[in-house]
N, C-alpha and C positions, 0 to 999 in steps of 0.2 A: 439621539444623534449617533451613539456607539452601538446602538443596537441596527439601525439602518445599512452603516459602512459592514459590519457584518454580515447582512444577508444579501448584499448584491455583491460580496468578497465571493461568498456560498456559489451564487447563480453564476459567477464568470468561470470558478471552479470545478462547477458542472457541464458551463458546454464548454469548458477546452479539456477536461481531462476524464469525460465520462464517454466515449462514442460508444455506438451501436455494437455490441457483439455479433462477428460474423455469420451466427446461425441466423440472426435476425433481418440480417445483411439481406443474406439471400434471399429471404422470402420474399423482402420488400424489390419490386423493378426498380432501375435505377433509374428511370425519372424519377421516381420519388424520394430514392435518396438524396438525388440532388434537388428536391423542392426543401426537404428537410434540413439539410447544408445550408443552405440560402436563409430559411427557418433561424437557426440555430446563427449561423452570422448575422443575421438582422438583431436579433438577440439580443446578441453579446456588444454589438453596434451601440443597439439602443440603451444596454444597460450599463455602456462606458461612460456614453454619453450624460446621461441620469447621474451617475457617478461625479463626473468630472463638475457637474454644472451645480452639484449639490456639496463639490469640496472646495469652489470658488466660491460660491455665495457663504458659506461660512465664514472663508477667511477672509473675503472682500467686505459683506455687510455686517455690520457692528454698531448699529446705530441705536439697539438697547442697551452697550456699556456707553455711549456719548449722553445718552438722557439720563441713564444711571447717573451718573458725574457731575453733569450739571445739574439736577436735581440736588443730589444732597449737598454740592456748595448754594445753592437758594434757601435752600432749609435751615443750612446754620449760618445766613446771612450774609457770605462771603462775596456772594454776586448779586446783580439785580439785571434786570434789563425788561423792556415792554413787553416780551415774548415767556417771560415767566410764570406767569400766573396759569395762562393758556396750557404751557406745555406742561407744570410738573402739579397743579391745582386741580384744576378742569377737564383737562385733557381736549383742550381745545383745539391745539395741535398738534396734526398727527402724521406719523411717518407712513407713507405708503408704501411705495416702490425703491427698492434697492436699485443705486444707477452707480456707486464707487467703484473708481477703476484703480484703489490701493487701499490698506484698511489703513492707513494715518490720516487720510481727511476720506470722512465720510458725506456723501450724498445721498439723498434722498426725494423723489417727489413725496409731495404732501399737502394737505388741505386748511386753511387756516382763514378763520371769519367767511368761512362759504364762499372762498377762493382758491383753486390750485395754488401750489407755492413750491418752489424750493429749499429744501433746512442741509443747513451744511454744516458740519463739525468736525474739526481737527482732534484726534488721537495721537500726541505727540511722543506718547514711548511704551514697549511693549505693556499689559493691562493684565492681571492674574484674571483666571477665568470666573472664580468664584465672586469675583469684584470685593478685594478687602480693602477694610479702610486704609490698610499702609500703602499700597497703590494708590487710592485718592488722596491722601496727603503727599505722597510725593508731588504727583502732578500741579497741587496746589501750592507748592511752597516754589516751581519754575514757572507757573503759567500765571498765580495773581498774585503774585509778590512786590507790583509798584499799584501807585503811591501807598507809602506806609502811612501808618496812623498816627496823626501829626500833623499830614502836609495839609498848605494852607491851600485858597483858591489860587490865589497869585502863584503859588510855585508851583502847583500842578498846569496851569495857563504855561507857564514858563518851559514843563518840561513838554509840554503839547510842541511848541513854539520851536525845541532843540530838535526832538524827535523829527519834525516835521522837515527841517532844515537839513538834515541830516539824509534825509530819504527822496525829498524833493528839488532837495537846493535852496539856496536861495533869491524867493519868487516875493514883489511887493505884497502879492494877494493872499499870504499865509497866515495873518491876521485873522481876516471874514475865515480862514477854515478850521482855525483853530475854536473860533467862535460856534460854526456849525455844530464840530465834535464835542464843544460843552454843552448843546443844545442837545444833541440827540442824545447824551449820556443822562441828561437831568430827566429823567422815565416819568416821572409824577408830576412833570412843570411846575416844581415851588421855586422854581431863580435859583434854587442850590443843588450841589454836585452829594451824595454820599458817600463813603468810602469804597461802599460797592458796588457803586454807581461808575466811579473815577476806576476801580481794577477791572471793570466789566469793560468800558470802553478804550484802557489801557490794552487791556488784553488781545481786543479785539484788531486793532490799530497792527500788529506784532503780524496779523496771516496778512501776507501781500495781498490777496486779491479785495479784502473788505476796505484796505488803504486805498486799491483804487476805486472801490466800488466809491468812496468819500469824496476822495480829490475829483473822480469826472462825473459827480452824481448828476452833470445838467446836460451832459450829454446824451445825448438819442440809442443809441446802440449801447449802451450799457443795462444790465437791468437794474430795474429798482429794488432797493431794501426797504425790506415791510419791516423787520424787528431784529430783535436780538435777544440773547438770556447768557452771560456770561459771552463763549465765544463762540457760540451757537449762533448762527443769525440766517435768519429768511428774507428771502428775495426772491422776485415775481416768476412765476415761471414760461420757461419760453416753448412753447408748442413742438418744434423741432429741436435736439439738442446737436444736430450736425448738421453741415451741406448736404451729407446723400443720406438715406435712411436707412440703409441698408446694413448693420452691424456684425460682424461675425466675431463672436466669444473665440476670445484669444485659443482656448483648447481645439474647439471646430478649424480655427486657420487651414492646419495643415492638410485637412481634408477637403477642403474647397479652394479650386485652383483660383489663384489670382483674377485669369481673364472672366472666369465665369462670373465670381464677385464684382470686377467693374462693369463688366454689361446689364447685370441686374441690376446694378447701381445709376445706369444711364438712364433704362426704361424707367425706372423708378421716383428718378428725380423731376420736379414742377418741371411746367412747360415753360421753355424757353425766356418770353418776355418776362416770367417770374422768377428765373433765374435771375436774368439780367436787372430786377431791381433789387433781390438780395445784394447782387453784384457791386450795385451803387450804394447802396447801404455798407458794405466791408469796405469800399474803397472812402467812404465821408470817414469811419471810425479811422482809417490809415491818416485820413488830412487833423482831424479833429487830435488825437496824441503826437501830431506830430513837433508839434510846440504848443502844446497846451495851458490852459491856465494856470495849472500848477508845475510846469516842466515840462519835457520829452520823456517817451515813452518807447521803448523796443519790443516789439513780437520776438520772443527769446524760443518759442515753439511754434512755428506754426503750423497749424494741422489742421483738418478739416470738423475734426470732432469739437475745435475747441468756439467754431462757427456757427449758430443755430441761425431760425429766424419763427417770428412767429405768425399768426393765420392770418394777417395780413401781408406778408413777405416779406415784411421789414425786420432787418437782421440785426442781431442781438447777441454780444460776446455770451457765450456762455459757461467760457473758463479764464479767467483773466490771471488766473496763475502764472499762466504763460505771458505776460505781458509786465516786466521789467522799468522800474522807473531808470532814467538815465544814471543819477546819481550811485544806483547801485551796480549798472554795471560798469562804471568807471573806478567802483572802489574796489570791484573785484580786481579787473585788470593794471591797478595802478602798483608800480617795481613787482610784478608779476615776474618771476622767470620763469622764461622757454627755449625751448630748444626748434618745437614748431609754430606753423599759426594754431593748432588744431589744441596746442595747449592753453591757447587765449580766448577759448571757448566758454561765454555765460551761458547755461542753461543747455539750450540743443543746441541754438545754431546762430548764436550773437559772435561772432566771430571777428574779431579784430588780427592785426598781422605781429606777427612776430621777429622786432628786431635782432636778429642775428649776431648784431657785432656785441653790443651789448647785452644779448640775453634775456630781455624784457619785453613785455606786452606794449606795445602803444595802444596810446588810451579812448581810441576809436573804433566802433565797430565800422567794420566796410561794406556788408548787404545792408539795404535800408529793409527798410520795414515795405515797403512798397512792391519792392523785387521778388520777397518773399509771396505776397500776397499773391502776385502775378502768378509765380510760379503753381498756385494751387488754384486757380484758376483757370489755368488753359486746359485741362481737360473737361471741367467741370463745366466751362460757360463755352466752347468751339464745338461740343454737339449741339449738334441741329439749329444753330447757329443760321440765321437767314440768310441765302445766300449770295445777297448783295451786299450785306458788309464782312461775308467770313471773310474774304479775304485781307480790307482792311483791318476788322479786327484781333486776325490772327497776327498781323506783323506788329501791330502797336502792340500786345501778348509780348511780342518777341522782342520789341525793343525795350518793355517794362522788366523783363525776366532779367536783362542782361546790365540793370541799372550796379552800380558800385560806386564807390570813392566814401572819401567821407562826408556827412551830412552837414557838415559847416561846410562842405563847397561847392557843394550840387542840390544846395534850395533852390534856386530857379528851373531848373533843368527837371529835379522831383516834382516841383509842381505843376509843369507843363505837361509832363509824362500822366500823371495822374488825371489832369483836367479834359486833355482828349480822348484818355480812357471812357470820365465819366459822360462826355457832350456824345461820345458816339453812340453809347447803349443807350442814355437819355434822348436823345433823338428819334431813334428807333420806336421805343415802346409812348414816348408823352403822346398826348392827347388820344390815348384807349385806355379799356377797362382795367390795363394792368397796371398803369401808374398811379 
């Protein structure tokens, strides 16, 4: 690694501060100096670039200290899960392709039972590099430190039961989910829980997105969980991991203007009526959280990256990070003080208003989840849009983008907005090869 950064330090060293001495100058015509300029800047282009791309994947993929980790809590029994054996035994699954877009939770594609898959793991604080044990025991004494050894079934049931209540509210259906998570944690189906069994699924319960992968696992747009190993866990992989496929490495941005990126982005994206059933697909996942079986649900990010779909076009959250159970963004906002709305902010852009006389957040956000989705949609689905309904479909766009209030008082209104969304592009494409 230290020897690589050194010799492209060398190479960028050479062409900015080695030019041509002038007797050489001359001989050469200056066409050719300037082929050799051009040379020389392609160069040093190329070897920023090299550079840059090789000190991000450093510091972004990290998924040999993630196995590290949970490897040796498996080995000295601390955890268990059904993706154990595979990953730190066999080597049955494996990590392929670096996809993290931060080194605290890492991603990965990956291959498991002669399946592609996705493995994801949380790196919760910085990691020495030589991976000593005192770094793994710290991580070990905040990441599986419930249930101690002791608890019964009953009181681990119990704390499922508070935890659960506490994250999703209180819903009659938390019983059957508390049930499910002692199912899926029992890895060897003998009827009983182990202690590593109960901190492996404890643990796991703690990263938001695996909570919701639990609570809407019957939903269609989510994807499925194949396994786990401590708080490691794979899930199905989705073909596309955005709406456009076009990604530019945050270091390239500034080199690539804007407009060029979205044009490339438009020719690139499926054709139209496959758009338009992604489309329907992200707008059922908006109805389906919207009061869901376990609670309500907020798009706390919305972004395009965090929307995939797979090779049938049927779309598939692909980052549910960004997707906020109700209960937690009310406990953010609740005797909140502010000064604006902009300090009543959960996540990116849950944004409830800021009482002024008192100083406090009210405990509503005011863009739905629906307005948001709109709003990343009107570019993506108004090209090449057919042009008998662009025009309708552009203004219901425009009256979905401009949706607001709070959502205890505009269910009716959300749901009507929504349903002419979907009957208009469902009209369009049913009965062809794209539905």
């Amino acid at each position: 690694m230290m020897m690589m950064r050194r010799s492209l330090r060398r190479l960028v060293h050479l062409v900015l501060f080695c030019p041509l001495s002038k007797r050489l100058q001359s001989r050469i015509p200056a066409i050719k100096v300037k082929y050799l300029f051009l040379a020389w800047l392609g160069i040093f282009v190329g070897s920023w670039v090299v550079y840059m791309h090789y000190s991000s994947y450093s510091e972004l993929c990290r998924g040999h200290v993630c196995q590290m980790i949970i490897c040796d809590h498996y080995r000295r029994g601390i955890i268990s899960g059904s993706s154990c054996r595979d990953l730190c035994e066999e080597n049955k699954l494996v990590f392929q392709h670096c996809l993290s877009s931060t080194p605290t939770y890492q991603v990965y594609s990956g291959t498991w039972k002669n399946k592609e898959v996705m493995i994801k793991c949380g790196i919760e604080e910085p990691l020495r590099g030589d991976g000593s044990p005192d770094s793994v025991s710290r991580r070990e004494l905040t990441l599986f430190d419930k249930p101690t050894r002791g608890t019964s079934m009953d009181e681990f049931r119990e704390m499922l039961l508070i935890f659960l209540r506490s994250n999703l509210g209180e819903q009659p259906s938390l019983g059957n989910l508390v049930g499910r998570i002692i199912s899926l944690a029992d890895v060897n189906q003998d009827g009983k829980v182990s202690l590593a069994e109960a901190k492996s699924v404890w643990a796991l319960l703690q990263v938001n997105e695996f909570l919701l992968m639990v609570a809407l696992h019957e939903k269609e747009h989510t994807p499925k969980l194949l396994g786990f190993c401590g708080d490691l866990y794979v899930t199905e992989r989705v073909a596309h991991t955005s709406l456009y496929r076009l990604e530019v490495p945050r270091y390239l941005q500034p080199l690539v203007p804007s407009a060029l990126h979205s044009s490339a982005n438009r020719w690139l994206a499926p054709a139209w009526p496959r758009r338009a059933k992604i489309t329907i697909g992200l707008l059922e996942f908006v109805e389906e959280i919207f009061h869901g079986s376990y609670g309500s649900y907020y798009i706390c990010d919305a972004s395009l990256r965090h929307v995939g779909y797979n090779s049938k076009y049927d779309c598939k959250m692909t980052d549910l990070r960004s997707v906020a159970t109700e209960m937690a963004v009310r406990g953010f906002l609740k005797n909140r003080h502010c000064e604006h709305n902009s300090d009543c902010t959960y996540g990116k852009d849950c944004t409830a208003t800021c009482d002024k006389l008192v100083k406090q957040c009210n405990g509503e956000v005011v863009q739905p989840n629906l307005a948001k989705v709109c709003h990343l949609l009107q570019a993506y689905l108004l090209f090449g849009a057919p042009p008998e309904i662009k025009e309708d479909l552009q203004k219901q766009l425009r009256t979905c983008v401009t949706l607001s209030g709070l959502a205890s008082q505009m269910e009716v209104h959300h749901s009507l907005v929504l349903n002419n969304l979907k009957t208009l592009l469902w009209k369009k494409i049913s009965n062809t090869k794209y539905s």
